[in-house]
C-alpha positions in Angstrom: -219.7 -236.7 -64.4 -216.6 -234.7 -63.7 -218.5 -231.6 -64.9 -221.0 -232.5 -62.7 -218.4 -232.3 -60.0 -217.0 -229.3 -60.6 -220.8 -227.7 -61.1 -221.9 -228.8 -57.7 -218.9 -227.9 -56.2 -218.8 -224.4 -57.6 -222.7 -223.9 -56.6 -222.0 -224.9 -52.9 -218.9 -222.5 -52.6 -221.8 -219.3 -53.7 -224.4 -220.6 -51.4 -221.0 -220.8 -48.5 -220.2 -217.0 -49.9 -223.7 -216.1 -50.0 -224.2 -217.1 -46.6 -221.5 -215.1 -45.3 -222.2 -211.9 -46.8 -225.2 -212.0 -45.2 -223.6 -213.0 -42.3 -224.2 -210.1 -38.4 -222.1 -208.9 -36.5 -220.7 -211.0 -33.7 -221.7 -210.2 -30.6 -218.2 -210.8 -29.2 -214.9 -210.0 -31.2 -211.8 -211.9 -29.7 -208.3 -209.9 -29.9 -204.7 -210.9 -28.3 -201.7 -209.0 -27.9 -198.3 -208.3 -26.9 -197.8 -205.6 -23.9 -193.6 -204.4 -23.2 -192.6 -201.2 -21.2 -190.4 -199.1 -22.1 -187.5 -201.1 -22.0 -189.1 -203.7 -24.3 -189.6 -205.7 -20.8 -193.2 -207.9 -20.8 -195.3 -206.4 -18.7 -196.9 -208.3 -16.2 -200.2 -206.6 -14.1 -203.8 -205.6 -14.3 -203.9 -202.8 -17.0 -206.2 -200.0 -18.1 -206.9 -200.4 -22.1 -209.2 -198.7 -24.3 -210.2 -200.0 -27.7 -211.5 -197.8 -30.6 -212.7 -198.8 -34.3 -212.3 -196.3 -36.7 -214.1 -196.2 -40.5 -210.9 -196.8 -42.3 -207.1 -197.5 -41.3 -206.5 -193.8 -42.0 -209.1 -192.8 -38.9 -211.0 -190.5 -39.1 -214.2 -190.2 -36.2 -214.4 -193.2 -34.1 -217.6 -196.0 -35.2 -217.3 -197.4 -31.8 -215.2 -197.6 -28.9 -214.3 -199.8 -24.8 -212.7 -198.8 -21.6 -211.4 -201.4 -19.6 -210.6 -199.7 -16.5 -211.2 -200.0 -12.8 -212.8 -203.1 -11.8 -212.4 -204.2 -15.7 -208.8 -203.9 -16.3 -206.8 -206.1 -18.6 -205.1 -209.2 -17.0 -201.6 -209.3 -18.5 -199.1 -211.9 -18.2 -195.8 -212.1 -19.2 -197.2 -209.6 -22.2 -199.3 -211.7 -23.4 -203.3 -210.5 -23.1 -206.6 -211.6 -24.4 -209.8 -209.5 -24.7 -213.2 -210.1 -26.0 -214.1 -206.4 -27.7 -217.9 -206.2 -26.6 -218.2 -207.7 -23.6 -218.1 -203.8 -21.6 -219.7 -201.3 -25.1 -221.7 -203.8 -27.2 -220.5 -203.7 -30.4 -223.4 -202.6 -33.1 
């Protein structure tokens, strides 16, 4: 029985793998940060960002990139700021 267990258990963690490789791309990608100025102060305004994805972490040409700018600028607050990377550039 505790074979059986261990069997079932083992087959439902592949189908939960299985299920994830096969798994698309979100449509919306959440990402937070931290934002100081120069003086390591928290920053604290509407601010133009641009986020790029690169192929690997050593670079190399951009896979995909967003502007928030003008009427899309980031809201920080105290620093703090929260982005959801393809809601401008759908992300492909």
């Amino acid at each position: 029985m505790k074979h059986r267990i261990i069997s079932i258990a083992a087959l439902l963690t592949f189908v939960a793998i299985a299920h994830t490789a096969n798994a698309e791309v979100p449509a919306l990608l959440p990402v937070q940060g931290v934002l100081a100025d120069v003086d390591e102060a928290p920053v604290d305004d509407f601010v133009d960002m641009t986020f790029t994805l690169y192929p690997s972490e050593f670079g190399g040409i951009p896979i995909w990139s967003e502007i928030y700018d003008g009427d899309e600028q980031v809201d920080v607050e105290q620093g703090f700021f929260s982005v959801y990377l393809g809601a401008v550039t759908p992300l492909d």
